[in-house]
C-alpha positions in Angstrom: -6.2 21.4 -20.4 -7.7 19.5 -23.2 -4.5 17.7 -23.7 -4.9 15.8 -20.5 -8.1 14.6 -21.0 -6.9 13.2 -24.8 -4.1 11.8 -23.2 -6.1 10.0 -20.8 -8.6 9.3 -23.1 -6.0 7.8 -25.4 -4.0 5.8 -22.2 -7.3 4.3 -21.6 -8.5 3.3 -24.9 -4.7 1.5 -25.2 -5.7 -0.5 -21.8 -9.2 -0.9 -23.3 -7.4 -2.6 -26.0 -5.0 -4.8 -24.5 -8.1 -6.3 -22.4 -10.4 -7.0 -25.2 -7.3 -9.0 -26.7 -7.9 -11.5 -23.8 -11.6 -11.0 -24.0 -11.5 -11.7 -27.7 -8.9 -14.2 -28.6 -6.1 -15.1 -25.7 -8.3 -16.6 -23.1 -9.8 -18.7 -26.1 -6.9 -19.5 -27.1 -5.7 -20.9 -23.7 -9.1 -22.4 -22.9 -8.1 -24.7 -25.9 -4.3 -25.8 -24.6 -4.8 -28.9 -22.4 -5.7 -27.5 -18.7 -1.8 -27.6 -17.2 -0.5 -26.2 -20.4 -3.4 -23.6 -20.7 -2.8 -22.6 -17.0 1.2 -22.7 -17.3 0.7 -19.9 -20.4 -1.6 -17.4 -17.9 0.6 -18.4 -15.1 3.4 -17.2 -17.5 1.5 -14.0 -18.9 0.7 -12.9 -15.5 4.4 -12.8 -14.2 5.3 -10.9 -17.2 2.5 -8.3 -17.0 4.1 -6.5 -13.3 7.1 -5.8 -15.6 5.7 -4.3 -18.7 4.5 -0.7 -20.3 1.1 -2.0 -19.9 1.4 -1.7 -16.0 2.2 1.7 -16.0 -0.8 2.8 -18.2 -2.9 0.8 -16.0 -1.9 1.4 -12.7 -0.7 5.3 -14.1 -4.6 5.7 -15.1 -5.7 5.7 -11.6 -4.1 8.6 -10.2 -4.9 10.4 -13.3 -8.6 9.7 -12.7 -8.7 10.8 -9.1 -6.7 14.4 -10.1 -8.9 14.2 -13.4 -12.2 13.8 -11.1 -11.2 16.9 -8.2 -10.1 19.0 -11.6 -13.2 18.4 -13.2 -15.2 19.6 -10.0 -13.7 22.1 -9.3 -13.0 23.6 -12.8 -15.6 22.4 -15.6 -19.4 22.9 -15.3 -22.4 20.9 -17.4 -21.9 18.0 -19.7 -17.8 18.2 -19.2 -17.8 17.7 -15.5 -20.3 14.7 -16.0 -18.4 13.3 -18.7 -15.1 13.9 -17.0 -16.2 12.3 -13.6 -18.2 9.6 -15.6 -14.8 8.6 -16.9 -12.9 8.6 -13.2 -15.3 6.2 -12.0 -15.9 4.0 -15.0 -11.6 3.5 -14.7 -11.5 3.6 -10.6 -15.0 1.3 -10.7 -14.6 -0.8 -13.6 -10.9 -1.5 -13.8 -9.3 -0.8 -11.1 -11.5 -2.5 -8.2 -12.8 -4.9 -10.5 -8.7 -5.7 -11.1 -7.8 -5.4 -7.5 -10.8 -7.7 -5.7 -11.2 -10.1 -8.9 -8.7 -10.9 -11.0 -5.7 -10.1 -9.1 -6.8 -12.9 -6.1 -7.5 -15.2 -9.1 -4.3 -14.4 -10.6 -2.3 -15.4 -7.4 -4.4 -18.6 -6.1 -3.9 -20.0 -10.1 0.0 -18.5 -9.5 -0.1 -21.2 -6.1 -0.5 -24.1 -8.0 2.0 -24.0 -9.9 3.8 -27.3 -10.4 0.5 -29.2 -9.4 -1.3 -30.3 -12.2 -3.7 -32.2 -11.0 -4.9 -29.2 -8.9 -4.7 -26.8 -11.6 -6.5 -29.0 -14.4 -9.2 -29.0 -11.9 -9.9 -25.2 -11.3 -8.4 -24.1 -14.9 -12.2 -24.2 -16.5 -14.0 -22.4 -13.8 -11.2 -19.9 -13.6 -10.8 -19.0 -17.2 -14.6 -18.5 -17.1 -14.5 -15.9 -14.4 -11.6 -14.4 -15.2 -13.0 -13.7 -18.3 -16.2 -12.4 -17.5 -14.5 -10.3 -15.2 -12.2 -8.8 -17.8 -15.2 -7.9 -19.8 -16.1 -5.9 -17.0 -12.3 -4.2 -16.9 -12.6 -3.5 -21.0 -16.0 -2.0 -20.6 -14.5 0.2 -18.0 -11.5 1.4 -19.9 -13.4 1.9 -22.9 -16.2 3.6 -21.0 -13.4 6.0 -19.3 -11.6 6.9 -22.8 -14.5 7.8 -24.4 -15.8 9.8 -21.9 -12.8 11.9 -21.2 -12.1 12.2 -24.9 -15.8 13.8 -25.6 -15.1 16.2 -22.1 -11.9 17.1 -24.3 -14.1 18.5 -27.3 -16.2 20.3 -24.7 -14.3 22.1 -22.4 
């Protein structure tokens, strides 16, 4: 069952990647647009993320981890139940709460203002700040998950 786990491990790494793009260089890049056009582009982005392959990986991933987690428990013993766990929480922990209780409530209060610029060029700063930072948290937890469960792969 190997294959799982570097399938998993591979699914989360593409997630890990797709997240340090925005860390890296698409929030920066929006940050710089004038506040109603920086706003109108995430606004945009985030409509178009529910209907992608992205979504699938990401929201896929989490009942992988859970099956992944009760597999690993039941099954593996020593370093690859740890690592495989490690992983289901790191994903469950760091992406998918973090993405559920932070961004996602950003995501839909920036999607409310829509068509008020005023209101938007006002939060726009402090929302691109914490968005971000949380989104650091969500690629440290993808990355954190595909590493672990591609080391459990080579253990067990």
């Amino acid at each position: 069952m190997e294959w799982v786990l570097m399938i998993a491990g591979g699914a989360a790494a593409l997630v890990a990647g797709v997240f340090f793009g925005f860390s890296d260089f698409i929030m920066r890049g929006l940050i710089r647009a004038p506040a109603s056009q920086g706003a109108a582009g995430m606004i945009a982005l985030n409509r178009t993320v529910y209907r992608s392959v992205f979504m699938v990986l990401l929201l896929g991933l989490v009942p992988v981890s859970v099956a992944l987690g009760l597999w690993a428990f039941w099954q593996f013993d020593g370093a690859g139940r740890a690592l495989t766990l490690a992983g289901g929480v790191a994903y469950l922990v760091g992406v998918l709460a973090v993405t559920g209780l932070g961004n996602i409530p950003m995501n839909v209060r920036l999607d409310a203002m829509d068509g008020q610029p005023d209101e938007t060029a006002n939060c726009w700063p402090r929302y691109v700040q914490r968005w971000t930072r949380l989104n650091h948290s969500r690629t440290t937890g993808s990355a954190l998950a595909a590493l672990c469960w591609l080391a459990a792969a080579h253990i067990v």
